[in-house]
C-alpha positions in Angstrom: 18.7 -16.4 36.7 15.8 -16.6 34.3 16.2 -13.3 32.3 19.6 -12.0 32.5 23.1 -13.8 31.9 26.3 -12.6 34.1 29.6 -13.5 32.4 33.4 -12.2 33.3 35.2 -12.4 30.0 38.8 -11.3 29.1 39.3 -7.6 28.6 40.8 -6.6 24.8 45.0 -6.1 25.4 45.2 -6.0 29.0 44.5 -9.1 31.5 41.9 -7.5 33.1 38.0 -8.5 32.5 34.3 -7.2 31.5 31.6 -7.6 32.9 29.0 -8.9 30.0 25.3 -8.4 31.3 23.1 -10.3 28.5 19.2 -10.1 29.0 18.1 -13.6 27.7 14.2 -13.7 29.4 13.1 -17.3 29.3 10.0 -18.4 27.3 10.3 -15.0 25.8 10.3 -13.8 22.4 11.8 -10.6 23.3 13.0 -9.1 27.1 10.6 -7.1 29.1 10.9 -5.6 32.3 8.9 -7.9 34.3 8.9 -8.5 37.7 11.8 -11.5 37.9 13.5 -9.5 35.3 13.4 -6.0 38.2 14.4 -8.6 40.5 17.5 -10.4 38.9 18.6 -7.1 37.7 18.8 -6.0 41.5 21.0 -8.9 41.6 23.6 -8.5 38.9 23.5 -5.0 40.0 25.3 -6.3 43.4 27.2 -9.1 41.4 29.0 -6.2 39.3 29.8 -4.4 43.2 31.1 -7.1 44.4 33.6 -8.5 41.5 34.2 -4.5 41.0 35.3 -5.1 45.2 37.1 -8.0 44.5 39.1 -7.4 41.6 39.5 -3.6 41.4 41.0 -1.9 38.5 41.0 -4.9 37.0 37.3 -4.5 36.3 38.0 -2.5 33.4 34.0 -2.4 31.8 30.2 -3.1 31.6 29.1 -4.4 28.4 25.1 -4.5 27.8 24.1 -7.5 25.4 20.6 -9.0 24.4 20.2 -12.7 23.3 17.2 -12.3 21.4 17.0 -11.0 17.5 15.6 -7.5 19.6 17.5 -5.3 21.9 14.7 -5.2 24.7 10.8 -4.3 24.2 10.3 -2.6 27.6 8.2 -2.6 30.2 5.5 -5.6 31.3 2.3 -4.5 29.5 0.0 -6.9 31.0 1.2 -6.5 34.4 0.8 -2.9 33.6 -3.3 -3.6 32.6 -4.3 -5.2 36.4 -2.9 -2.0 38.3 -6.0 0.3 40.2 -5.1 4.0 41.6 -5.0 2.2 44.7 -1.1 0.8 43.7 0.3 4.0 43.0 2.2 3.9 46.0 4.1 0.5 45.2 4.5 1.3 41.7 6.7 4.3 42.8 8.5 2.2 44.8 9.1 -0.6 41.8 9.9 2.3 39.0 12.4 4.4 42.0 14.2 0.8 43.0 15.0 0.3 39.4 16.3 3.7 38.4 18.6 3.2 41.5 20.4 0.1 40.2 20.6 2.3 36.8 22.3 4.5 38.6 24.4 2.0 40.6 25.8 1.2 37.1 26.7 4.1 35.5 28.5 6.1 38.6 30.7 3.0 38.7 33.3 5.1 36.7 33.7 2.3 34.7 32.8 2.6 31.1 29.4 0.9 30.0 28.9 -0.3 26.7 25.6 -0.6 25.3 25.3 -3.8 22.3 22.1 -2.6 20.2 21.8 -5.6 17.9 18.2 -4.6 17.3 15.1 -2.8 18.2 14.7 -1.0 21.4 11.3 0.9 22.1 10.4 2.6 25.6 11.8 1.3 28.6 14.0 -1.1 26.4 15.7 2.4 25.4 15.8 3.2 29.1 17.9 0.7 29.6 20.2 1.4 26.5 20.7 5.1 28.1 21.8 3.1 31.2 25.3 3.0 28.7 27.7 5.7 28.3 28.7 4.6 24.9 26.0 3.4 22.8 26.8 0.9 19.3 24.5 -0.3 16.9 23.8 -2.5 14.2 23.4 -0.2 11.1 20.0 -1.6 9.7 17.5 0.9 9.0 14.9 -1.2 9.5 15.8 -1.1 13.3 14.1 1.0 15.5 15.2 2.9 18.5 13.1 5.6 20.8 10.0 5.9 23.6 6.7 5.3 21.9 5.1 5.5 25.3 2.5 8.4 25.2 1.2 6.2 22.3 -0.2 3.9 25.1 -1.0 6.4 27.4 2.3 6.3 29.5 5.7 8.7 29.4 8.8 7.3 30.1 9.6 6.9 33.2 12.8 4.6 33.8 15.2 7.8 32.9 13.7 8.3 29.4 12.8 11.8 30.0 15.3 13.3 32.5 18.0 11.8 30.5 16.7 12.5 27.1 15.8 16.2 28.1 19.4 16.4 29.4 20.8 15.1 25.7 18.8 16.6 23.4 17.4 19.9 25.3 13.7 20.7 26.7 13.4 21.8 22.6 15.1 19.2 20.9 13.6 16.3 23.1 9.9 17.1 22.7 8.9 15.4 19.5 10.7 12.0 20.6 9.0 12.8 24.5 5.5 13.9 23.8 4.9 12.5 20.1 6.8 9.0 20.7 9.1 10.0 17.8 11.2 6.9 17.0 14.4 6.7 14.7 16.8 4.5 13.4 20.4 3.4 14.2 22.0 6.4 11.2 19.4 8.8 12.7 20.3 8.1 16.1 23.8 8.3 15.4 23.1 12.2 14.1 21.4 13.1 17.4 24.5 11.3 19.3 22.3 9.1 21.0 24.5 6.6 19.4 27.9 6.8 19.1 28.8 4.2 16.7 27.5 2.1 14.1 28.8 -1.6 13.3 27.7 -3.6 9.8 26.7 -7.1 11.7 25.7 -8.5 15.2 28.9 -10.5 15.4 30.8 -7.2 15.2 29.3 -5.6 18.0 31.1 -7.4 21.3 34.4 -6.5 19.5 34.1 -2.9 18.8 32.3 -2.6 23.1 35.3 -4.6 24.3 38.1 -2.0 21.9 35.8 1.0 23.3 36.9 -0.2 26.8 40.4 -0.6 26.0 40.5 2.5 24.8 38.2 4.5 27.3 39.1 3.5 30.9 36.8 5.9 32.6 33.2 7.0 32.2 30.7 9.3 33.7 27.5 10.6 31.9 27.3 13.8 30.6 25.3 15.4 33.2 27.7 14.1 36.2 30.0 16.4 34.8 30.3 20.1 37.0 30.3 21.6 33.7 27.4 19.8 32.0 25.2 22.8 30.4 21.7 21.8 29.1 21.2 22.0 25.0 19.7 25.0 24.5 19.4 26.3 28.4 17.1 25.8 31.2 13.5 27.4 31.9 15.7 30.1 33.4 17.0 31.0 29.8 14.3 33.8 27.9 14.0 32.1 24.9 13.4 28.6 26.8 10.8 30.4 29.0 9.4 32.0 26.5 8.3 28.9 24.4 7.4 27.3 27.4 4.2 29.7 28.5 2.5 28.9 25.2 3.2 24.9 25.2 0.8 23.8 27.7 -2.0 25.6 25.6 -0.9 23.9 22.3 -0.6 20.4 24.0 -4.2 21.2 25.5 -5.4 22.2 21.7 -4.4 19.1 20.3 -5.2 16.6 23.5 -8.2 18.3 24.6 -7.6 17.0 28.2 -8.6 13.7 26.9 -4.7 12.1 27.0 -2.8 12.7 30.3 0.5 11.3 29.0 2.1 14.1 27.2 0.9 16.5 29.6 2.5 14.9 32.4 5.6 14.2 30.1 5.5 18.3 29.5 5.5 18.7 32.9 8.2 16.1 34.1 10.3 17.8 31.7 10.2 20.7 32.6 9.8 20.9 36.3 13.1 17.9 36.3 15.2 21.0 34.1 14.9 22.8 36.7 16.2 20.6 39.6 19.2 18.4 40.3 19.2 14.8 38.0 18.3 13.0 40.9 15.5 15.0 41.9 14.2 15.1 38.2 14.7 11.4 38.4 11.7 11.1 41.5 9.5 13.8 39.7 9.2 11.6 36.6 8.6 8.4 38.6 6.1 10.7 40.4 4.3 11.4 36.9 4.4 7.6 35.7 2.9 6.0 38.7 0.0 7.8 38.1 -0.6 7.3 34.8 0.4 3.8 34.9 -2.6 3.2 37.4 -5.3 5.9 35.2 -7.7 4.6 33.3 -6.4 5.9 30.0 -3.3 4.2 29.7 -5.1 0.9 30.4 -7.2 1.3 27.7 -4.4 2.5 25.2 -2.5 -0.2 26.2 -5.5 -2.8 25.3 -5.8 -1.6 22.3 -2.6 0.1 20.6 -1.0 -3.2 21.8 -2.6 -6.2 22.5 -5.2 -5.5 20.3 -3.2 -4.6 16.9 -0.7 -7.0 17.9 -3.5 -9.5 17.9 -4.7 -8.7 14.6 -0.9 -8.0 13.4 -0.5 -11.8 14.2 -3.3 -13.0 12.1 -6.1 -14.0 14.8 -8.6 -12.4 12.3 -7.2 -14.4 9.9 -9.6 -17.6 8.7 -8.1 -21.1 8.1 -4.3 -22.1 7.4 -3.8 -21.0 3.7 -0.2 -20.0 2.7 0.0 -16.6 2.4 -0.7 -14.7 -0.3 1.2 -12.1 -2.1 -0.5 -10.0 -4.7 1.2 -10.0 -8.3 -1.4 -8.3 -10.6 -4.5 -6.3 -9.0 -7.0 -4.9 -11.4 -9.4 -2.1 -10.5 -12.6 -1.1 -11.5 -13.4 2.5 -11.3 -10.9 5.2 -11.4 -12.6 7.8 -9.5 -11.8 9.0 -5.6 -11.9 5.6 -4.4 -10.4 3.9 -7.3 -7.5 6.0 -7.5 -6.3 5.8 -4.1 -5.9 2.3 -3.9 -4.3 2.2 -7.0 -1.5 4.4 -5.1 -1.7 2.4 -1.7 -0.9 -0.7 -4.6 1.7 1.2 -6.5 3.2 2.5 -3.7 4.1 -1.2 -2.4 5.6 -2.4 -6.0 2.1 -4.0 -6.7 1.3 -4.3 -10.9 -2.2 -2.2 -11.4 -4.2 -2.0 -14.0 -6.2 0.6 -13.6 -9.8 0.7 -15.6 -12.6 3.4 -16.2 -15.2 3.8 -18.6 -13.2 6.2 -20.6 -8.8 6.3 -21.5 -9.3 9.8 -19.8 -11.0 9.1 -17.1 -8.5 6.1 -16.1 -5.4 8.6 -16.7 -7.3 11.4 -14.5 -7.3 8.2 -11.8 -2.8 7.6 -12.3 -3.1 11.6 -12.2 -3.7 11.6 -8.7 -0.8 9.3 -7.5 1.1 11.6 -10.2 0.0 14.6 -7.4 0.8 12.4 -4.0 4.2 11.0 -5.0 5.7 15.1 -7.2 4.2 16.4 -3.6 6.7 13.7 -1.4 9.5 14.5 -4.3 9.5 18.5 -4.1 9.7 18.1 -0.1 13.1 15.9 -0.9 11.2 12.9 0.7 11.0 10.6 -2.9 13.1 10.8 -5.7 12.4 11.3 -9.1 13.6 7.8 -9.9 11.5 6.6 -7.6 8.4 8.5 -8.5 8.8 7.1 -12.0 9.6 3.4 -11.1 5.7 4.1 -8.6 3.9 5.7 -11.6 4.7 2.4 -13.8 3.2 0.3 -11.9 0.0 1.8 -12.8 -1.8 0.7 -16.2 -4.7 3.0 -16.9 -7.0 1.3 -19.2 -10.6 1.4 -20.9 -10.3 -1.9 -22.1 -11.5 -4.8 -19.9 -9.2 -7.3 -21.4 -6.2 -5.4 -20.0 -7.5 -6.6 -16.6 -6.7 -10.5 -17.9 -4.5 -12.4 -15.4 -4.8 -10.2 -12.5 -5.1 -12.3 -9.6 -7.5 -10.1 -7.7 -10.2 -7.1 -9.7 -11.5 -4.6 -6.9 -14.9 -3.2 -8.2 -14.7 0.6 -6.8 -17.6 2.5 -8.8 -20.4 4.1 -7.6 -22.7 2.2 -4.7 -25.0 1.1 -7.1 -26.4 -2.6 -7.0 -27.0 -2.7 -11.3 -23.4 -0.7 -11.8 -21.8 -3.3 -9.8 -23.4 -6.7 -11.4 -22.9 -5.0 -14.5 -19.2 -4.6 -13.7 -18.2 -7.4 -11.8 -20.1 -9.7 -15.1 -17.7 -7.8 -17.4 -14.2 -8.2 -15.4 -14.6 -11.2 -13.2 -14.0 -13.5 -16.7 -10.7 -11.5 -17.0 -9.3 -13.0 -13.6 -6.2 -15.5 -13.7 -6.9 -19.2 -12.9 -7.8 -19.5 -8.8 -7.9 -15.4 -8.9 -10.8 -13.4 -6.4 -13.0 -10.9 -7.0 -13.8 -7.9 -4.2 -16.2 -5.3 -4.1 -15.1 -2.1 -2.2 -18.4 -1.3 -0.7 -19.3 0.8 2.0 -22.6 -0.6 2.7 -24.3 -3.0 0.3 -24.1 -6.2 1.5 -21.7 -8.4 -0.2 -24.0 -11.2 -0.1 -26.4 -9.8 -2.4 -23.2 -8.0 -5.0 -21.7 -11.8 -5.0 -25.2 -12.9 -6.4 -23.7 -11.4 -10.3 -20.9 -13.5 -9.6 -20.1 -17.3 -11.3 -17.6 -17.7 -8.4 -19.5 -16.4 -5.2 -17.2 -18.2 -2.9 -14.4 -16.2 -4.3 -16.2 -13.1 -3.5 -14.9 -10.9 -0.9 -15.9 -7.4 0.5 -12.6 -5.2 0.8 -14.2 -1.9 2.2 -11.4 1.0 2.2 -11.6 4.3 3.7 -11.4 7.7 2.2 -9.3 9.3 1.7 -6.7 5.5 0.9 -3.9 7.2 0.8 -4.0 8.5 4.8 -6.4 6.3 6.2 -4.8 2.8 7.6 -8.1 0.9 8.0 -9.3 -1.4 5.9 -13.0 -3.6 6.8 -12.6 -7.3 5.1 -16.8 -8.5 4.7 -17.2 -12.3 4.4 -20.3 -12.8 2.6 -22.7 -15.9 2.7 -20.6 -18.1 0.7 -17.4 -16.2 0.9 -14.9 -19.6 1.6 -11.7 -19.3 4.5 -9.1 -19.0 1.7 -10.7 -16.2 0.0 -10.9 -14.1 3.2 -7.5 -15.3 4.3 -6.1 -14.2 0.9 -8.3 -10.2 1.2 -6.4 -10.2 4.9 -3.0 -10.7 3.0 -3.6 -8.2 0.5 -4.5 -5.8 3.3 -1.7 -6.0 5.0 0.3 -6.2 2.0 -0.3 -2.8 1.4 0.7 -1.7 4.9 -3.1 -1.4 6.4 -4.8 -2.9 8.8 -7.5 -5.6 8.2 -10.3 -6.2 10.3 -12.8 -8.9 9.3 -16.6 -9.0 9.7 -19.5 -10.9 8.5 -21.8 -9.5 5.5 -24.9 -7.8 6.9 -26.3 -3.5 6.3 -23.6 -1.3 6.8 -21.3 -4.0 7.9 -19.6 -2.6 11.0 -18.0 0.3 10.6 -20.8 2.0 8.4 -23.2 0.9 10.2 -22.0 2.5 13.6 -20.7 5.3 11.9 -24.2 6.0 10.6 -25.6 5.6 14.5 -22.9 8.8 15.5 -23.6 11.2 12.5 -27.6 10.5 12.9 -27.4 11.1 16.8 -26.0 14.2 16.1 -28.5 15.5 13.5 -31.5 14.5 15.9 -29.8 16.6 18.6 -30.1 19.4 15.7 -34.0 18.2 15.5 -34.4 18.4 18.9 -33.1 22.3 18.8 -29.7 21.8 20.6 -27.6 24.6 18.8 -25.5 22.9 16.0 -22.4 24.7 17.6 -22.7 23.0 20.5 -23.5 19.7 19.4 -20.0 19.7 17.1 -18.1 21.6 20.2 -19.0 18.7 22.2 -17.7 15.7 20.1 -14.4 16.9 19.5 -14.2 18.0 23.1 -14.8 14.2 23.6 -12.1 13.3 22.0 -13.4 12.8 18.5 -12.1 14.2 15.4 -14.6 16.3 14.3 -18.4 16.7 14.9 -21.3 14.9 13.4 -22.3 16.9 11.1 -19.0 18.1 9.9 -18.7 14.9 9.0 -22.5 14.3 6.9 -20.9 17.4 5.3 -17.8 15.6 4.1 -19.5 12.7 3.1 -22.3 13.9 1.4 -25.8 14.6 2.8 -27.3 13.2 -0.8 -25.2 9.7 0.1 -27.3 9.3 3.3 -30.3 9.9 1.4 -29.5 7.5 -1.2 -28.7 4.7 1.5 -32.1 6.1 3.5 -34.0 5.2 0.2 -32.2 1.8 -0.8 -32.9 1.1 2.8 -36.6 1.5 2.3 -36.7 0.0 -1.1 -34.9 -3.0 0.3 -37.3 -3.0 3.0 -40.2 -2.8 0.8 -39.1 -5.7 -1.5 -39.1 -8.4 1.9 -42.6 -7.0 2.2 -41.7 -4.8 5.4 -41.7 -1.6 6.1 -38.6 0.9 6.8 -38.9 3.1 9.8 -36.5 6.1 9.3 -34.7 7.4 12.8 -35.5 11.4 13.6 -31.7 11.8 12.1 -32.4 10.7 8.7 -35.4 12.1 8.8 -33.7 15.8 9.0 -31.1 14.8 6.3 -33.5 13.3 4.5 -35.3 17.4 4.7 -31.9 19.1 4.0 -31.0 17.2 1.0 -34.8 17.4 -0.6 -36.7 20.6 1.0 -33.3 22.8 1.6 -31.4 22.0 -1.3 -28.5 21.5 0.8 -26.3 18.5 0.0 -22.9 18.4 1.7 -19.7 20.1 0.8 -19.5 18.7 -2.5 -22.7 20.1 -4.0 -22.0 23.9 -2.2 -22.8 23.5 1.6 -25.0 21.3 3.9 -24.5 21.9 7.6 -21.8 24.8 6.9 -20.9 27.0 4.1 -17.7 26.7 2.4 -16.4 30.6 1.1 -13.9 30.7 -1.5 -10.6 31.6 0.3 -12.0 31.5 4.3 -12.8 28.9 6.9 -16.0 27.1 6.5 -18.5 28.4 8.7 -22.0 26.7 10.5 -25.0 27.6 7.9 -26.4 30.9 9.8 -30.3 29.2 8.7 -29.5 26.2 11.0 -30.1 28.4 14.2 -33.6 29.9 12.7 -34.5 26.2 11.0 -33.7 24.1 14.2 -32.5 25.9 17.0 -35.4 26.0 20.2 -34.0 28.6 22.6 -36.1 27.0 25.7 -34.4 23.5 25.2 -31.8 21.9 27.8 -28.8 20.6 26.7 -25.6 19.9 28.6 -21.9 18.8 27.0 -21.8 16.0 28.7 -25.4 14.2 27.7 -24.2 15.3 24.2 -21.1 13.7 24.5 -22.7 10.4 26.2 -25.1 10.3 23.5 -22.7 10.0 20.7 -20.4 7.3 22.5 -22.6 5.1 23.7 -24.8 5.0 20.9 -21.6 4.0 19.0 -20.8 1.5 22.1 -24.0 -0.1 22.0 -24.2 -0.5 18.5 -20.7 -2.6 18.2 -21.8 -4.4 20.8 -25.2 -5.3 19.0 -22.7 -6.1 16.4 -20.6 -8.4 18.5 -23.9 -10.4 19.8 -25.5 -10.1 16.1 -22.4 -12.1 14.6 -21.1 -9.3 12.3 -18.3 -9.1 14.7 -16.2 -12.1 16.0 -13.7 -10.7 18.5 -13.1 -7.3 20.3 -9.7 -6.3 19.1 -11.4 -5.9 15.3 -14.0 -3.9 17.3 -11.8 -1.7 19.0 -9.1 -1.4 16.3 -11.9 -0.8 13.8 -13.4 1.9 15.8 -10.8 3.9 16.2 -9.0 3.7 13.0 -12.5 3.2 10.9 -15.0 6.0 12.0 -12.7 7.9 14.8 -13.9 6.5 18.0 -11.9 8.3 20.3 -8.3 6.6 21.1 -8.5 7.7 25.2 -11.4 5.1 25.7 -9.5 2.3 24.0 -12.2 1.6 21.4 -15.9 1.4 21.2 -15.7 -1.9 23.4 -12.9 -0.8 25.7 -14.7 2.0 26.4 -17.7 -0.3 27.6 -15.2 -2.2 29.5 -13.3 0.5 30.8 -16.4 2.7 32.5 -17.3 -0.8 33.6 -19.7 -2.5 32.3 -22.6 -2.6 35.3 -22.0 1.4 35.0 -22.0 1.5 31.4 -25.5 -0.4 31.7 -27.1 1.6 33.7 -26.3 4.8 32.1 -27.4 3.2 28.9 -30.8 2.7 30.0 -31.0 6.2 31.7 -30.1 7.3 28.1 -32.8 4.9 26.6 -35.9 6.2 28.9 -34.9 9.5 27.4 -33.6 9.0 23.7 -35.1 6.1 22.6 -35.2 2.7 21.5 -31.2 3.2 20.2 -29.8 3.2 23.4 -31.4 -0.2 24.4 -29.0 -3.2 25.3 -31.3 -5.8 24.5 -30.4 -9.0 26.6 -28.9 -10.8 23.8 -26.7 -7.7 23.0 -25.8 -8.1 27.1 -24.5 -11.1 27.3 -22.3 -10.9 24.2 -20.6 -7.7 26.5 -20.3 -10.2 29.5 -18.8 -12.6 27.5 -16.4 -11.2 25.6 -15.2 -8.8 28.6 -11.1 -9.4 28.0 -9.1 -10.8 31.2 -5.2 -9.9 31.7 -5.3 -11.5 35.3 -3.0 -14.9 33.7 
């Protein structure tokens, strides 16, 4: 066999024998359920029936074993992708023939022993709840649980009916419908594992003494008087919670993510039946999501996609890896401050500078506020608060910056602030050191230009607020070399983010789609679509909040400042900037109505001391036409695809180079919704001959921004992903 091992071995003080079933998948890094592995485990299923014939009680156990460093990853992912609605049929039949040998297994009455020497995620978890008595390696860094609704899916190989069963419709709904996951010590304190072992080599011994010492086995809910934790759907209190859960899972998914609505459901309605009718109803649930559209886009891009950039594949050249030592920082303000936290926070020296001693302390205050919040909910101790805090050095001196191996520049988006401060620090760098700019939208091309090293300038582009938001935008300028872009990607993911990399140009990528979704909604406003509607809309898409929630946020007066360095930059080649309808009306709220985002006391809403901001009541007399059309859907295709079609402009421009930073930038950068998989996926997904079509329906009627220009064509065609190897 190519994925599993069958071995009789001597049982511990009696001369009877276990069984040891050890998954080994060839050419494999880790063992998935793939089709040979469904197959041969059909066959050891039969294996363990017949020696279990032939040598009777003297089968005395099944012990579950793994030969990689893993325990098993789950299920076949990009078998998973090529499935239509069409195989929903089969797929039933696949997940049903599985559970049966499960089944098969542990109704033997023999005890099965489960050998968890490392992680085991989603249908790899499945297959440890196969055991009666579960043992793991006590490393914390292992993880156990069924991430599944994180790609779209539910589990579906026993993971809900059996977890339901354990825990209790309450107690199994964050690890079911949030894909919860824990590690060995927690799993031991929901008795999902029974016992913990110190190494690897000590877990075949302590299986082979639980046998010896536990001749019979049945799981819990074979047992006539198994009682569900907490009661059934028939219990008051059960019921009770259960008539408003539908309407909370609906608030937060907004119909937009099947998965933890058909979890809900399988849950539930499998309570309520025998195990091996709740056993069908979940296999029911997962066919059909394993054949939808959404989990195939999840599964692009929550796993191939990170995985691909988690590997490096954005990552330039072959230099050794880098670790950062000493990181200087340039402006202690919002921006400043944060990744002086996401540094501290990872053990990194920082030396933290502002104009001003008290404006570089005010910048260490605010990690001072993140980590007392963490140690007064019990989750950081004071110790380690402390140990956090020194790593930052707040400074006004720019020779406390000397020897730093990198200096971030994080003030204001100003092209004279930032020559001025990258002149002043980049001196102070240690020998072979780099030199980043944290820009949003200034290309780093033109910033390098105050630099004596411009190859060792880099654009590291974090997101607000640092301290919550993972993404992190890597810009190579002009003359930006591999190393020094190899080097940013290390830092990046030094600090626990994820890097995406892109070539210098306005905006880069993510600001410069972003700007494209928050402009398209203000010319809806222009246009006299209520603003209600227009913000009702996106988030009914899927997005987090509307367009002009998020101008708000961001500042009206900093699209007004980019509108007018646009123009100026425009003006200096000679040409002349033409402003879209959206800036156009920011441009008027910001200069004519004095309104300029939250900070400065409103823009599109009012913010009341002590009550929930509110749409400014002037917006419907200012904008609104009463004889306009608008439907949610055009509102809703306008924001997407003008986000689509810009990345994909990007992708056929050059200022993106592969689809997974597309996708994984999208989503994580500016809030792209994660059903469609990703501004590109989302292309992909609605097809793209469909997509194109719609585009230039949406182009006869909105304009010039929904145009895919033939270049901008091809570069979809081409980089259209293929999972049919």
């Amino acid at each position: 066999m190519q994925t599993i091992r069958y071995e009789l071995i001597p049982a511990q003080g009696t001369e009877g024998q276990v069984a040891v079933i050890t998954f080994d998948e060839t050419n494999s890094p880790v063992n998935t359920m793939c089709r040979q592995w469904q197959q041969e485990l059909g066959e050891v299923t039969a294996q363990v029936l017949s020696d279990r014939e032939r040598l009777g009680t003297a089968l005395k156990g099944i012990v579950l074993a793994s030969a990689k460093t893993s325990f098993f990853a789950g299920a076949d992912l990009k078998a998973t992708m090529r499935l239509t609605p069409a195989d929903a049929p089969a797929v039933f039949g696949e997940i049903e023939r599985m559970k049966k040998h499960f089944r098969t297994l542990e109704t033997l009455g023999l005890p099965v022993v489960a050998c968890l020497n490392g992680a085991a995620l989603g249908g790899g978890w499945e297959v440890a709840l196969v055991a009666h008595y579960r043992i793991a390696v006590a490393d914390p860094k292992i993880q156990f649980g069924l991430p599944e609704v994180t790609l779209g899916l539910m589990p579906g190989a026993t993971g809900v009916t059996k977890l339901t069963r354990l825990l209790g419709l309450m107690g199994a709904q964050p690890y079911i419908l949030e894909g919860k996951l824990f590690n060995p010590a927690e799993a031991l304190e929901l008795q999902l594992v029974h016992e913990l072992v110190a190494t690897r080599e000590q877990l075949l011994p302590a299986a082979l003494a639980h046998i010896a010492t536990h001749p019979h086995a049945m799981q819990p809910w074979d047992d006539k008087n198994y009682k569900m934790p907490g009661g059934t759907p028939a219990n008051p209190k059960i019921a009770g919670a259960l008539t408003v859960a539908p309407a909370m899972l609906k608030k937060t998914t907004r119909g937009r993510y099947p998965a933890p609505e058909a979890a809900l459901a399988a849950m539930v309605e499998g309570a309520m039946v025998d195990y091996d009718t709740a056993l069908r109803i979940e296999s029911r649930y997962l066919a059909r999501l394993m054949t939808g559209p959404v989990a195939r886009n999840m599964i692009n891009t929550f796993f191939f996609d990170m995985n691909a950039i988690k590997s490096g594949k954005s990552r330039p050249g072959s230099t050794p890896r880098y670790k950062p030592q000493k990181v200087g920082i340039v402006g202690a303000g919002m921006m400043g401050a944060g990744i002086a936290w996401a540094q501290a926070s990872r053990g990194i020296a920082t030396v933290l500078k502002d104009v001003s001693a008290e404006k570089a302390e005010a910048g260490k205050a605010y990690s001072a506020k993140l980590t007392q919040a963490r140690v007064d909910k019990g989750r950081m101790t004071a110790e380690a608060q402390q140990a956090l805090l020194a790593c930052i050095t707040p400074t006004a001196s720019a020779a406390d910056l000397a020897g730093c191996d990198l200096i971030i520049e994080a003030v204001f988006e100003s092209r004279d602030l930032k020559a001025k401060v990258t002149r002043e620090a980049e001196p102070q760098l240690a020998p072979g050191g780099f030199f980043a700019s944290n820009t949003s939208t200034l290309p780093i091309s033109g910033l390098a230009t105050a630099s004596k090293n411009p190859e060792k300038f880099v654009g590291i582009h974090f997101f607000s607020p640092v301290d919550k938001m993972k993404l992190v935008e890597i810009i190579r300028g002009k003359q930006t070399d591999d190393e020094t872009v190899a080097r940013a990607f290390d830092y990046v993911q030094a600090l626990g983010k994820v890097p995406i990399v892109v070539n210098d140009s306005r905006g880069f990528y993510t600001s410069r789609t972003f700007g494209t979704f928050v402009m398209e909604g203000a010319a809806m406003l222009g246009e006299g679509i209520p603003a209600a509607a227009i913000e009702n809309a996106a988030m009914q898409a899927g997005l987090p909040v509307g367009p002009l929630a998020v101008l708000d946020e961001t500042a009206l007066t900093l699209s007004v400042h980019v509108l007018d360095q646009a123009r100026a930059d425009y003006a200096a080649e000679g040409k002349t900037y033409t402003a879209t309808p959206g800036e156009l009306l920011v441009e008027r709220m910001v200069k004519e109505l004095k309104r300029p985002g939250r900070a400065g006391g409103g823009g599109f809403y009012d913010y009341p001391a002590g009550a929930k901001k509110h749409l400014w009541p002037e917006l419907k007399p200012l904008f609104e036409k009463p004889g306009v059309e608008w439907r949610v859907q055009e509102i809703q295709d306008r924001l997407l695809y003008r986000q689509a079609i810009e990345t994909a402009r990007c992708l056929a421009e050059g200022v993106l180079t592969s689809v997974h930073d597309a996708n994984i930038g999208s989503i994580f950068g500016i809030g792209f919704p994660a059903w469609t998989g990703g501004a590109m996926q989302f292309i992909y997904g609605t097809g793209v001959e469909a997509f194109l079509q719609r585009a230039e329906a949406l182009a006869a009627t909105y304009g010039a921004g929904f145009n895919v220009e033939g270049e901008t064509s091809a570069a979809i065609k081409r980089y259209c992903p293929t999972f049919l190897n």
